[in-house]
C-alpha positions in Angstrom: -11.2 23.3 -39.4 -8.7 21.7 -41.4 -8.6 17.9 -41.8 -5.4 17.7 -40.8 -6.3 19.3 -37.6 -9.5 17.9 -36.5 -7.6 15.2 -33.9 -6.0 17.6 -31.3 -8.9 20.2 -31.7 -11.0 18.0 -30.4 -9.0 16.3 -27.2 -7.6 19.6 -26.3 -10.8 21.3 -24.5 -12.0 18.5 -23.6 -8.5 17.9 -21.6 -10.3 20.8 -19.2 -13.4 20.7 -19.9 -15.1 16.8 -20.3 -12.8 16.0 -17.4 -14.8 17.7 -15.0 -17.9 18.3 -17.0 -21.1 18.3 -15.9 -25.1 20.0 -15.2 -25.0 23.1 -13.4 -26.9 22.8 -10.1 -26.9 26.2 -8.3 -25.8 29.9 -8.6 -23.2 30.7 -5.7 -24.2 33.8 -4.0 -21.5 36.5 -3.7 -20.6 36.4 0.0 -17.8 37.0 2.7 -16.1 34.4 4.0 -16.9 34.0 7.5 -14.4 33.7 9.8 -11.0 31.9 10.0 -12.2 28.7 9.2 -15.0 29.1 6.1 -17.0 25.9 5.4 -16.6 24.7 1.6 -19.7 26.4 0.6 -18.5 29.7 1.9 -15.1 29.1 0.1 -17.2 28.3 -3.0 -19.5 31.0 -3.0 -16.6 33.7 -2.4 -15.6 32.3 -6.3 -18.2 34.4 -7.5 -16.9 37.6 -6.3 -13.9 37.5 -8.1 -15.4 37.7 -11.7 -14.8 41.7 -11.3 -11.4 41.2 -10.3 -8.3 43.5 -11.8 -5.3 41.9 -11.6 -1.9 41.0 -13.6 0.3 38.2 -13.5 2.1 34.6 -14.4 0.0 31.2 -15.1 2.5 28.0 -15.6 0.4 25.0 -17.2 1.5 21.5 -16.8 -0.1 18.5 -18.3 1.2 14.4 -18.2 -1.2 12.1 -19.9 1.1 10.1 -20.7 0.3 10.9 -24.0 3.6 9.3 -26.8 6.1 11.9 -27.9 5.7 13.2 -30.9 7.1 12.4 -33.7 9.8 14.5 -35.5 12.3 15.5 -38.5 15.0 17.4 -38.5 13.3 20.8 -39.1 11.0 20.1 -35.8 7.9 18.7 -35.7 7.4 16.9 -38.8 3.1 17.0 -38.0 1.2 20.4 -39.9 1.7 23.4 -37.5 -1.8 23.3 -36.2 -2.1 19.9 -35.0 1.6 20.1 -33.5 0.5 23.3 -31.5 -2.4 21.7 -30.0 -1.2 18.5 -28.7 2.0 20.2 -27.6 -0.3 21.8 -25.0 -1.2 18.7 -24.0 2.6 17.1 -23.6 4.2 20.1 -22.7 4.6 22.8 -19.9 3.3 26.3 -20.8 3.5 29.8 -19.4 1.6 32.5 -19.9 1.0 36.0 -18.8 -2.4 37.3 -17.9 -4.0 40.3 -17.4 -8.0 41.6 -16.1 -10.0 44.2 -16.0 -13.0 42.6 -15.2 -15.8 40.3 -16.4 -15.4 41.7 -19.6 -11.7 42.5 -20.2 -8.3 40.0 -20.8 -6.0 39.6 -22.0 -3.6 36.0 -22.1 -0.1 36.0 -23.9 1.8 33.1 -24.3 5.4 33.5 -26.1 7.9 30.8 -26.7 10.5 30.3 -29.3 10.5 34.3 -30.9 6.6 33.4 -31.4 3.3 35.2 -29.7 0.1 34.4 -29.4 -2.5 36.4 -28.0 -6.1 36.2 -26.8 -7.8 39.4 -26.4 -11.2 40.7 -24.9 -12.1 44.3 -24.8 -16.4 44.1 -24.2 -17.9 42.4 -26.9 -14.7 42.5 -29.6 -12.3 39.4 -29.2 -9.3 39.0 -31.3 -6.5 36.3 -31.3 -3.0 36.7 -32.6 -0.4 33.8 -33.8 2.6 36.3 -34.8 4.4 33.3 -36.5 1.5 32.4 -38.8 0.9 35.9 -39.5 -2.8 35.5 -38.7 -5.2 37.1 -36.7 -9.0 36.8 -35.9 -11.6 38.8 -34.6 -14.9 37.6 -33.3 -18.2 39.8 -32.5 -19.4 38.4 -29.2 -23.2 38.9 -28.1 -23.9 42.1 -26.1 -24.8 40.5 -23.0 -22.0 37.7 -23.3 -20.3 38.0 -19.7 -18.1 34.6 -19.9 -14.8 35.2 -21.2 -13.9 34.0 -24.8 -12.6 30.5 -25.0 -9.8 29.1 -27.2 -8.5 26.1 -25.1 -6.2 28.4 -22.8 -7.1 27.7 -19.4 -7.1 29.7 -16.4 -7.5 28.7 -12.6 -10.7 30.5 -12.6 -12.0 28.4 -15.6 -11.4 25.3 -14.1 -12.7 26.1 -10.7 -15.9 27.5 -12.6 -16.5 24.2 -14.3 -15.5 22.2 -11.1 -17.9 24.1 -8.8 -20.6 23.3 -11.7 -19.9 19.7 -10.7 -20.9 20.0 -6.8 -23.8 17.6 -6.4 -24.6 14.7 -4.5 -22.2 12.9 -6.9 -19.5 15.0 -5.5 -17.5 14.8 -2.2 -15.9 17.8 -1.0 -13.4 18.2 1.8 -13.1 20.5 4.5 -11.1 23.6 3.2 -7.2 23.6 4.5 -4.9 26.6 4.3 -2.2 27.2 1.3 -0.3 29.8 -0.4 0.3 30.4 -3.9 2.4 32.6 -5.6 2.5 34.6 -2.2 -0.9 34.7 -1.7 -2.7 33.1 1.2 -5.7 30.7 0.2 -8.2 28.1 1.0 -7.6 24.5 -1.2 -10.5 22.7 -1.1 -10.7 19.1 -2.5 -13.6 17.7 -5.0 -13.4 13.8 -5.3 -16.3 12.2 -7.7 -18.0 9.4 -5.8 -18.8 7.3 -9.5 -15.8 5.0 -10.2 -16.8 4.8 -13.7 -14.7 7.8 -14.4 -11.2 8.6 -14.8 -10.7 11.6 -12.2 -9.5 11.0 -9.5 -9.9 14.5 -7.8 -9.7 18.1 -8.5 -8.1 21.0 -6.2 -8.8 24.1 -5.8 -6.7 27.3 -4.1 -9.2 30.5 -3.6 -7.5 33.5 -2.7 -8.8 34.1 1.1 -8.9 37.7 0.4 -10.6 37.8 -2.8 -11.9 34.5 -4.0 -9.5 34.3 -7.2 -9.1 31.1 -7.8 -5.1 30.8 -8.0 -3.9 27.5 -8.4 -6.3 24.0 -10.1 -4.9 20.7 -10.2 -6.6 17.8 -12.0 -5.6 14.4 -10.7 -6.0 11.0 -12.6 -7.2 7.8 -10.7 -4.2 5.9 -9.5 -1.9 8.6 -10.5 0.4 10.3 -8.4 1.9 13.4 -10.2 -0.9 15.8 -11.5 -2.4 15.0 -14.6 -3.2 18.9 -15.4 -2.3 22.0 -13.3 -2.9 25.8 -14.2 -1.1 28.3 -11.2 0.0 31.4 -10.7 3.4 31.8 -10.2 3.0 35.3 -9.7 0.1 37.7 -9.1 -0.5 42.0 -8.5 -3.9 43.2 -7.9 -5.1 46.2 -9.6 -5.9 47.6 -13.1 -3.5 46.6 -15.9 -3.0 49.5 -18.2 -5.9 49.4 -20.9 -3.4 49.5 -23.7 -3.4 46.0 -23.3 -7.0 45.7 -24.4 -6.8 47.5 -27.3 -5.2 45.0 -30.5 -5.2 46.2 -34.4 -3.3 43.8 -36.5 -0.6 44.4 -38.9 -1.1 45.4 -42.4 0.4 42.5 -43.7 -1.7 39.8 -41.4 -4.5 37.8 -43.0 -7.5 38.7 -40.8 -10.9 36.3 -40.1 -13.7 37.6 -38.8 -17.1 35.7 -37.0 -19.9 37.8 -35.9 -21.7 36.1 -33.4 -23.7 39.2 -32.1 -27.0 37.6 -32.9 -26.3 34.2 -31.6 -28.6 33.6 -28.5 -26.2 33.5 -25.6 -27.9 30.0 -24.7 -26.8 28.9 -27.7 -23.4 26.0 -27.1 -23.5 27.3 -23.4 -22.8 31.2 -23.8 -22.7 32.3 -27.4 -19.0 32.5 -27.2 -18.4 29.5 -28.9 -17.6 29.1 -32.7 -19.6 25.7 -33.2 -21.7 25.7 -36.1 -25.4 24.7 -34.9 -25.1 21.6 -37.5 -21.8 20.9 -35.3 -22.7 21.6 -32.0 -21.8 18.4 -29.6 -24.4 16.6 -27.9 -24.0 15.1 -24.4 -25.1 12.2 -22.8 -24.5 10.5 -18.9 -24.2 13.1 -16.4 -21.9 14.6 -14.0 -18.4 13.5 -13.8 -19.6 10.9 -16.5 -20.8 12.8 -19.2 -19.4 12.0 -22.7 -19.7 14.6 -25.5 -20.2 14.0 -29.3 -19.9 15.7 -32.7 -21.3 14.5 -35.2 -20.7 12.2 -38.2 -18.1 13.7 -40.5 -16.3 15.7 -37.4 -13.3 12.7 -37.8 -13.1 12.6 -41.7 -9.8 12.0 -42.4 -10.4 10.9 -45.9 -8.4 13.9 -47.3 -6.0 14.2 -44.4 -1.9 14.3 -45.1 0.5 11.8 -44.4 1.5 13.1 -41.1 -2.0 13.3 -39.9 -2.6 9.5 -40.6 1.1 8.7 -38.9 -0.4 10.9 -35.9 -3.8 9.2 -35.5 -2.3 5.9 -36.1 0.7 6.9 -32.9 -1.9 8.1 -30.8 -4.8 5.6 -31.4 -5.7 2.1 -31.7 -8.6 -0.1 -33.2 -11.4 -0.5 -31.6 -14.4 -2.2 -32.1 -16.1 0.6 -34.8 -13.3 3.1 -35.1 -9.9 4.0 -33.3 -9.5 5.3 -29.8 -7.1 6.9 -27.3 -7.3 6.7 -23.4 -4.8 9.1 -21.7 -4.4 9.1 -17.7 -7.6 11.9 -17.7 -9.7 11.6 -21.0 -10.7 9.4 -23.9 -11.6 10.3 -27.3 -13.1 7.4 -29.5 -13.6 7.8 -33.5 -16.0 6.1 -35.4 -15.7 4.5 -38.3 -19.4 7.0 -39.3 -16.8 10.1 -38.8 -18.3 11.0 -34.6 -16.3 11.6 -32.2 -16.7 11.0 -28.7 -14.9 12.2 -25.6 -14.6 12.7 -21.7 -13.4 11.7 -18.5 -13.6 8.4 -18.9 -12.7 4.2 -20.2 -13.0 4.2 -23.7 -15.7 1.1 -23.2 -18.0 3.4 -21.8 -17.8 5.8 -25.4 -17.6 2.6 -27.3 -21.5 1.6 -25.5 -22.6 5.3 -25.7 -22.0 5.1 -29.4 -23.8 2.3 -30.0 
């Protein structure tokens, strides 16, 4: 990772992920709904039968932090292109066109300003694709991998997966109420953490009544009005995309990284899927909507870091005792003066203590 670009590649999957993090507690069964009117568990466990889903369509992403704008010159963005590209998913609205063939297939294009980028599954072969930077790389995923590859692109179903992980007594779910998205008739049910020592202040969820596809999440900040993230489809067909789509070779010209993470244990940081080093892999501590992640010391060296890095840590942060912090509407990331970094859903006193 470069220096440069440490800040945002931390916050930005922890923007989806630490804000509803927590332990899994129990495998939803595949089942029917039953009925007209399903109980939450019902709506819950239909989730699960959508992982085989084919399907193609449009995902709009909307986040408000109230994270500062950033700064710029007059050629754009005056920060290094990977750190502007990252926290402009977190300040910006996004779309994003999807396609699925399965557990094990999809495909996720996002294309703004004459610019693509792709993520790409096809079985065990994952490739990404930034056709401005010219670069491309292709990860080897573990044979039995079944999740599909993240990259901090998030899809309803990702968020309703790590939201249903969170169901425990900690958890208070509504009954489910009727809703449409993108055409589509579905079942929004309502997750609100009982803690108040977190920052979330609920999370929504719209499950296709015909298929369990989760269409639409919402993520909503305590004491906030407007969503603090969304992911929805705007627009949605069911049935195979061509498999064209799954198939990527890069250009001649592009500069090409490869991982192979075939022989990493699919236990390993969760699936396998990830890219975490094992001397980098975060630790967690707290539970439920509480938990806080860490990396290690030397994650936040900035010692070699441009001038436009240090202008963005010192926009975004401010001292703390033992390092700098941020605290948007959702999440919190502190810095330590050691080089850790902590993060999640919640008051950047409660990483401060955990880091102590």
């Amino acid at each position: 990772m470069k220096k440069s670009a440490w800040l945002p590649a931390v916050i930005a999957p922890v923007v989806v992920a630490g804000a509803i993090a927590a332990p899994a507690l129990a495998n939803a069964a595949s089942t029917p709904l039953a009925g007209s009117n399903p109980t939450a568990a019902e709506v819950i466990a239909s989730v699960a039968k959508s992982s085989d889903a084919q399907y193609s369509g449009k995902l709009s992403q909307t986040s408000d932090l109230g994270l500062p704008e950033l700064p710029t010159g007059s050629g754009g963005s005056s920060l290094e292109g990977n750190a502007s590209d990252a926290i402009s998913m977190l300040t910006s609205s996004h779309t994003a066109r999807v396609y699925a063939d399965g557990a094990t297939k999809q495909r996720v294009q996002v294309t703004e300003q004459l610019a693509e980028q792709d993520l790409i599954r096809n079985g065990s072969d994952v490739w990404t694709w930034d056709s401005k930077e010219r670069e491309a790389t292709h990860v080897t995923l573990p044979s039995d991998a079944q999740k599909s590859f993240e990259d901090g692109t998030a899809t309803p179903s990702d968020i309703a997966t790590k939201a249903i992980d969170a169901i425990t007594p900690s958890t208070k779910v509504a009954k489910p109420t009727s809703t449409t998205v993108a055409g589509h008739d579905a079942w929004q049910l309502v997750l609100t953490p009982k803690s108040s020592d977190n920052l979330v202040g609920s999370v929504q969820l719209a499950v296709d009544k015909q298929t369990g596809l989760p269409l639409r999440a919402t993520v909503q900040a305590k004491g906030q009005s407007d969503p603090a993230f969304q992911v929805r489809f705007t627009s949605l067909q069911y049935g195979a995309p061509a498999a064209r789509l799954f198939d990527f070779t890069p250009p001649s010209n592009a500069k090409v990284t490869t991982k192979d993470l075939s022989d990493v244990p699919t236990d390993h940081a969760g699936t396998g899927e990830h890219a975490f080093d094992r001397a980098d892999a975060p630790t967690f501590a707290g539970s439920d909507w509480d938990t806080i992640a860490e990396l290690p010391a030397g994650t936040a060296d900035t010692s070699s870091a441009g001038a436009d890095a240090t202008a963005l840590l010192d926009q975004l942060t401010k001292a703390v005792d033992g390092g700098r912090a941020i605290q948007t509407s959702l999440v919190s990331v502190y810095l330590t003066d050691d080089g850790r970094v902590l993060a999640g859903a919640v008051p950047v006193s409660s990483l401060v203590a955990a880091a102590k």
